[in-house]
C-alpha positions in Angstrom: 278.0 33.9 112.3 281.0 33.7 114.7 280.1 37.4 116.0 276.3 37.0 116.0 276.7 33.6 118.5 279.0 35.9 120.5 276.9 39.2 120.7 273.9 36.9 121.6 275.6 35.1 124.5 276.8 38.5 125.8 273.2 40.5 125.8 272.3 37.6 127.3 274.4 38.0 130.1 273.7 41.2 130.3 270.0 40.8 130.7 270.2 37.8 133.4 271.9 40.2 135.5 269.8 43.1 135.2 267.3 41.7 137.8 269.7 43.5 140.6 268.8 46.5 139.5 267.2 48.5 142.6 268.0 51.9 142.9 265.6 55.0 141.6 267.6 58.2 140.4 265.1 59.4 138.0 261.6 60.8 138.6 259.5 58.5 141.1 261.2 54.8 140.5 262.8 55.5 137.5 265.6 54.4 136.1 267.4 56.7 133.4 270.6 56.5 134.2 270.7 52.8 133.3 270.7 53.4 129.4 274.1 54.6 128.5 277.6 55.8 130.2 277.8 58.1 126.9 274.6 59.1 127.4 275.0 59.9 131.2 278.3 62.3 130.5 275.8 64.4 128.2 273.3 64.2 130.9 271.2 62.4 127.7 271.1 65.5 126.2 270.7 64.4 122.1 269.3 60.6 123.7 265.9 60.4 120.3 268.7 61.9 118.1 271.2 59.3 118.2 273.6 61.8 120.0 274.6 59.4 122.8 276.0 56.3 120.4 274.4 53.5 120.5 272.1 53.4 124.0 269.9 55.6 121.6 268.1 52.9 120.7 266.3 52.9 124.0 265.1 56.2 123.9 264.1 55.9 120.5 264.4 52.6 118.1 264.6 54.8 114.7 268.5 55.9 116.3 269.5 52.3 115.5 269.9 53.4 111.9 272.3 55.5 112.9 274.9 53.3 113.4 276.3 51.3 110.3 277.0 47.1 110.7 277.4 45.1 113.4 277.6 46.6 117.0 276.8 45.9 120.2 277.6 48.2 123.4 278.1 46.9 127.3 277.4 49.3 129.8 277.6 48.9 133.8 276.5 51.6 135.9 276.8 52.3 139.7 273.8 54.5 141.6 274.5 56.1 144.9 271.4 57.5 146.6 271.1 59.4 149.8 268.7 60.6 152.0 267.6 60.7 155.5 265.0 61.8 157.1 264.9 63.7 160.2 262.0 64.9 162.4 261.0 68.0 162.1 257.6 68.3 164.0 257.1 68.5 167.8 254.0 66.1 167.8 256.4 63.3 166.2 259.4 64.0 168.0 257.1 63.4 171.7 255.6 60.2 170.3 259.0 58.8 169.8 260.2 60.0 173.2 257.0 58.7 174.3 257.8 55.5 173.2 261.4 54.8 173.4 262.3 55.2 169.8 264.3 56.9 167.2 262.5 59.5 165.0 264.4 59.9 161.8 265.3 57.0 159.4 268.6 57.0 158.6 270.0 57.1 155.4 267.4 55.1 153.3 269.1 54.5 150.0 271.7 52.0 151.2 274.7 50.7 149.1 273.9 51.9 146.0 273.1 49.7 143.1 274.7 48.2 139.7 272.6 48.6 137.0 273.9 46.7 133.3 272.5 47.5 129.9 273.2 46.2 126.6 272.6 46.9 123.0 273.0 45.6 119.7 272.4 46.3 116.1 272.9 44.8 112.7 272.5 46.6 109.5 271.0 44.5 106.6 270.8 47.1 103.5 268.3 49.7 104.0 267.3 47.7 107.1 268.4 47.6 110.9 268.1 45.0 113.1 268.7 44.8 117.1 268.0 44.5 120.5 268.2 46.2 123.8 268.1 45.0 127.0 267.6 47.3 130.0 266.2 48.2 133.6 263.9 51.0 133.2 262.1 51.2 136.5 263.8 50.0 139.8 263.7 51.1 143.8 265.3 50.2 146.5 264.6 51.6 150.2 265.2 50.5 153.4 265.5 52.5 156.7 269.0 52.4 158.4 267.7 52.6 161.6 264.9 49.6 161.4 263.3 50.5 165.4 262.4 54.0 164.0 259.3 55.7 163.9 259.1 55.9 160.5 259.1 52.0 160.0 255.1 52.2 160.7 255.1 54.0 157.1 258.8 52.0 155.6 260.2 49.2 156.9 261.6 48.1 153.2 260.5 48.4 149.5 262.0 47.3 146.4 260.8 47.1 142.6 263.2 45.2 140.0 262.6 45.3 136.4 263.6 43.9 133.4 263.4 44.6 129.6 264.0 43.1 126.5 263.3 45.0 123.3 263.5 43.5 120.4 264.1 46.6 117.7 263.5 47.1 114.0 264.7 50.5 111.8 264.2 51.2 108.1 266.0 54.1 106.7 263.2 55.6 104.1 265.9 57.6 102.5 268.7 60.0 103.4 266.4 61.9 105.5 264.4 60.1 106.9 264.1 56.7 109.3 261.4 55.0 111.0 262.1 52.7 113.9 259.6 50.5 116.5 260.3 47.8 119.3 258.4 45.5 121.3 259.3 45.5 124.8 259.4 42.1 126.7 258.9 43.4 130.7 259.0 41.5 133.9 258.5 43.2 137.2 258.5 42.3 141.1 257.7 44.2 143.7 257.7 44.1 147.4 256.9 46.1 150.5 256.6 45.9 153.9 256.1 48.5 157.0 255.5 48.1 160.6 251.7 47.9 162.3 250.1 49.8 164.9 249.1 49.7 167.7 252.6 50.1 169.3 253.8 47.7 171.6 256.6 48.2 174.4 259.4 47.7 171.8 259.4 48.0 168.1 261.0 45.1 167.6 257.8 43.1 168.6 255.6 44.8 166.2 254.3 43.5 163.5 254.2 43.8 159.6 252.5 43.7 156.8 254.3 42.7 153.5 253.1 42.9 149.8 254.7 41.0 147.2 253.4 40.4 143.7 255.2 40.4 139.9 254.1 40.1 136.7 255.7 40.1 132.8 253.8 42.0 130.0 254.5 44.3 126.9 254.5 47.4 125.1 256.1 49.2 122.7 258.2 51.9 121.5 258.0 53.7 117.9 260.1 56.9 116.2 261.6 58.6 113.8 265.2 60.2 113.1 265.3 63.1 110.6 268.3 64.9 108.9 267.1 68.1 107.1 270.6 69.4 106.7 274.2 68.7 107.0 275.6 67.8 110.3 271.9 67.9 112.3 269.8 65.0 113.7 266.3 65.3 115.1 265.0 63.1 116.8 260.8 62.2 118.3 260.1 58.8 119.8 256.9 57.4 121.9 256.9 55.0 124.1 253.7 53.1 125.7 252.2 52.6 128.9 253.0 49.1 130.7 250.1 47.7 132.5 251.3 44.6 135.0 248.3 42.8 136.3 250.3 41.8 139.7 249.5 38.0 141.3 251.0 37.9 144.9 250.6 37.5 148.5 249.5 39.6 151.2 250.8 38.7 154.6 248.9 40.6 157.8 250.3 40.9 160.4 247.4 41.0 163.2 244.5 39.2 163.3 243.2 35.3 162.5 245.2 35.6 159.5 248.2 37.1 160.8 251.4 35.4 159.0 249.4 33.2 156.5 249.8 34.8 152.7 247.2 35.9 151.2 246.9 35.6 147.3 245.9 39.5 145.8 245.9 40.5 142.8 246.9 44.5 141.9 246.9 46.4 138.1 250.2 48.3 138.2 249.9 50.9 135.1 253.3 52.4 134.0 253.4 55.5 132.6 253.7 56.7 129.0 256.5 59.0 127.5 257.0 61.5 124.3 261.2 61.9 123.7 262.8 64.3 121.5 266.4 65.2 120.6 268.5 67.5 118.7 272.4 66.9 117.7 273.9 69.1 115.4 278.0 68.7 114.6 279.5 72.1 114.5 282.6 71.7 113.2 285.3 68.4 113.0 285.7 69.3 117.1 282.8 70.3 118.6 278.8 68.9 118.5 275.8 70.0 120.8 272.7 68.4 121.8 269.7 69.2 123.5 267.2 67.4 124.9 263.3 66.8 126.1 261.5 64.4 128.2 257.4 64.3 129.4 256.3 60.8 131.4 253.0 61.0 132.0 253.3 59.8 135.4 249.8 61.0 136.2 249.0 57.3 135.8 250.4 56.3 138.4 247.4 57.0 141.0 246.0 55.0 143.2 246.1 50.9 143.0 243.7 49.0 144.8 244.9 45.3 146.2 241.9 42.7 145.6 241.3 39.5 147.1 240.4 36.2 145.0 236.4 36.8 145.4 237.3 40.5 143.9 237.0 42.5 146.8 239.4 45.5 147.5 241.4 44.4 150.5 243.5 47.8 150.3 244.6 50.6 148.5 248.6 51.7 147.3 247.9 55.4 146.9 250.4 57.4 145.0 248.6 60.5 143.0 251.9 61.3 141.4 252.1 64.3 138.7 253.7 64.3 135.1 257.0 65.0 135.2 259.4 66.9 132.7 263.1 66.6 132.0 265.3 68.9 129.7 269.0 68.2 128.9 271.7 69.9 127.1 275.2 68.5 126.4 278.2 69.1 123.9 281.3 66.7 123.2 284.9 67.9 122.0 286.8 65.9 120.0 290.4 66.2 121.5 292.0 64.2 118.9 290.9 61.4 116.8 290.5 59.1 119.7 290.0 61.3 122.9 286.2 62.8 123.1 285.4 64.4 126.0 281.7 65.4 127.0 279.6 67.4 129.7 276.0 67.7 130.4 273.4 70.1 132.3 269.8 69.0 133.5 266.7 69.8 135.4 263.9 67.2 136.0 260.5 68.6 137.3 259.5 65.9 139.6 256.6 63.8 140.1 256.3 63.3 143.6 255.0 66.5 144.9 255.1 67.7 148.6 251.4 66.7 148.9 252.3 63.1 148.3 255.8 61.9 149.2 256.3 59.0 151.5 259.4 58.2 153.5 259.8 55.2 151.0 261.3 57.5 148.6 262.6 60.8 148.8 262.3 62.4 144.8 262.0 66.1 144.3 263.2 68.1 141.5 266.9 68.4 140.8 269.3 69.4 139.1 272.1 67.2 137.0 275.6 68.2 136.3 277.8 65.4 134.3 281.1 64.8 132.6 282.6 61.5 130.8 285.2 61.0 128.3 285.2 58.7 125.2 288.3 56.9 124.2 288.6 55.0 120.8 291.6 52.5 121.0 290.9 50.4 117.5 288.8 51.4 114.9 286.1 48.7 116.7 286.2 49.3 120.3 285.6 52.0 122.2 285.7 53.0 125.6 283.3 55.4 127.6 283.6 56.6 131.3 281.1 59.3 133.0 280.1 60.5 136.4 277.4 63.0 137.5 276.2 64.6 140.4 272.0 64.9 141.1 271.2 68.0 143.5 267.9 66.8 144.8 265.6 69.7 146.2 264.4 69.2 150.1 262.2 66.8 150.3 259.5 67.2 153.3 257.6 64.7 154.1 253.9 65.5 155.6 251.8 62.1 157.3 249.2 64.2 159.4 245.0 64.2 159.0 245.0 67.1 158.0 248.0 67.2 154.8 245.5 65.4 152.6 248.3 62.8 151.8 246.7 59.6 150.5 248.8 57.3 152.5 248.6 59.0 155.8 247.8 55.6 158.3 246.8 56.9 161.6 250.5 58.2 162.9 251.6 61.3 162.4 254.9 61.5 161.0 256.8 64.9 159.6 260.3 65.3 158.5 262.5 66.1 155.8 265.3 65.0 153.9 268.0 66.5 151.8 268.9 64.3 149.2 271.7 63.7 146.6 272.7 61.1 144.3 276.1 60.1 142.5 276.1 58.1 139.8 279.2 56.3 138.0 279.0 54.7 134.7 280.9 52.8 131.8 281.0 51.0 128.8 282.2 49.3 125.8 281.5 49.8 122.4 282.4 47.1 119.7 281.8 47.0 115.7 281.9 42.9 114.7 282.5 44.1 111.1 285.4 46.5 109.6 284.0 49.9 109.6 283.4 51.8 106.6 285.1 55.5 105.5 281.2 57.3 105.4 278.6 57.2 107.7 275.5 55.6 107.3 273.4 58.9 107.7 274.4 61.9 105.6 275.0 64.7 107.8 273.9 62.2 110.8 276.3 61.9 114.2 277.5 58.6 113.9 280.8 58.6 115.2 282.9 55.1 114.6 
């Protein structure tokens, strides 16, 4: 009981904090990178198979019966984005001489964010039990240089989520385990850009802001198999969020102008399919590969309605599907030292037609390391860094681009973005671990 009380207290922690979470490193505003330092060293390569210990359970709640006892794992993650945008059209490079002002943004990602996840598991016969707590969608953008052009379009956005998933697994037999988890979200957004028509100085203009949040659920289900000795597969789904948004809208002109405004917006988050494959070689050397589709064709446009029901405005996004595909493989130095690396490329869903200066996503690719070091037979240590190489990412406000949030100003430009991200984490076992894993042929690792 001792070790329950104390795994509680310290997911607990965990998830209070998880409310700073605010930078995007993933496809649109999401946040994969959060889930597991062991994970990020494959480049979640193996995440449905159980491959990346136990931050598994987030990609698919079936991996939790992959991991004999009592565990729990604390991970803390840093994301560095960066990206600014500068001016590449003559049009917008004359209206900001025109006026006075600055054309490109400045570096829009800021200081970078912390982003804590936790997970826990307890084995009860043929049955698993756990939790996870995470941050799986989170932005945060704000234009260095705030008397820019480009604050008519940005002049600050964030998004902050949190999750908490309670988790269930059944191991049908040696092959075969079934897992499912409810997840507990709460999200809050905000946004705010500059109005036209332009005054003298920017400073004097005003803005409209938009801030709304809402807690609702889904789920997650999936299954881990092991056909044969030494390989895991894994498949997991997990379910669109829809967050009916209550907030204010706050003009910035007119015989409203600073007096919010209760709205009301449906926020619809997209669905995903996951699958894995780990397969242990030999006693040195295992490989995983992995799959991602987010059906971020969802994500379209969100009309903002008034009390009485009427549409007051429109957040227009039109973002594609994206797709992500990982591989990764760890060697076992010696029977504590692991060390792992990872490949990836993630087809984006912002598309050219569509971006925004509030974020700057393309397709990229991922390159990641880490290392794994187990100093008792119950804790563990795990340390990872990789590197995202973001495509160019053009930007295109004009009348004629067809972009759905094009608002009267024509604004062009492009950024070339990167981002680093740093992560670790500990791994504890409450119990005294046993000689054979739980999973014949599985890649639980103690």
């Amino acid at each position: 009981m001792a070790s329950l009380r104390s795994a509680l207290v310290l997911a607990t922690v965990s998830a209070a904090a998880l409310v700073a979470a605010t930078s995007a490193n993933a496809s649109s505003f999401s946040l994969r990178s959060g889930q597991s330092a062991q994970g990020l060293g494959l480049s979640f390569a193996g995440g449905a198979s159980g491959g990346i210990g136990l931050g598994s359970m987030a990609w698919n709640p079936a991996a939790i019966t992959l991991f004999p006892g009592r565990n729990s794992q604390f991970n803390a993650t840093y994301i560095l984005p960066q990206a600014e945008y500068d001016v590449t059209d003559p049009v917008t490079l004359g209206t900001a001489r025109l006026l006075g002002l600055p054309a490109g943004t400045g570096n829009i990602g800021g200081n970078g964010a912390f982003v804590p996840a936790s997970y826990t598991n307890f084995q009860v016969g043929d049955l698993y039990l756990g939790w996870t707590t995470g941050a799986p969608y989170g932005l945060s953008s704000k234009p260095e240089t705030q008397n820019s052009l480009a604050t008519f379009y940005n002049r600050s956005a964030s998004i902050r989520t949190l999750n908490f998933s309670p988790t269930i697994g059944w191991r049908v037999n040696d092959m075969l385990s079934l897992g499912a988890a409810v997840q507990f979200q709460y999200i809050d957004i905000g946004l705010k850009r500059a109005l036209t028509p332009i005054p003298t100085t920017i400073a004097s203009v005003p803005s409209t802001s938009l801030e709304g949040d809402d807690f609702a659920l889904g789920f997650r289900v999936g299954a881990v198999l092991t056909p044969w000795e030494g390989a895991t597969f894994g498949i997991s789904y997990r379910s669109t969020i829809e967050h009916d948004l209550s907030g204010t809208l706050t003009a910035g002109v007119g015989p409203t102008a600073g007096i919010p405004i209760p709205v009301s917006a449906r926020l619809q988050l997209p669905d995903s399919i996951t699958v894995g494959y780990s397969q242990v070689l030999n006693d040195r050397w295992t490989v995983h590969l992995g799959g991602e589709w987010t059906n971020w064709s969802v994500f379209d446009n969100i009309p903002i309605r008034l009390a009485n029901g009427t549409v007051q405005n429109f957040l227009n996004f039109e973002y594609d599907d994206s797709v992500y595909l990982s591989a990764g493989a760890e060697y076992k130095w010696n029977d504590r030292l692991t060390l792992r690396a990872g490949v990836a490329y993630e087809w984006s869903a912002v598309s050219d037609r569509v971006r925004t200066v509030i974020i700057s996503d393309n397709d990229r690719l991922w390159l990641s390391a880490g290392v794994g070091y187990q100093f008792t037979e119950q804790l563990r240590f795990d340390a990872s860094y990789a590197h995202l190489f973001v495509e160019e990412a053009p930007v295109t406000l004009t009348a004629a681009s067809n972009n759905p949030s094009f608002q009267q100003l024509q604004y062009v430009a492009s950024a070339e973005p990167s981002v680093d991200i740093f992560s670790v984490s500990l791994t504890y076992r409450w119990d005294r671990p046993q000689a054979a894993s739980a999973v014949p042929g599985g890649v639980y690792k103690p």
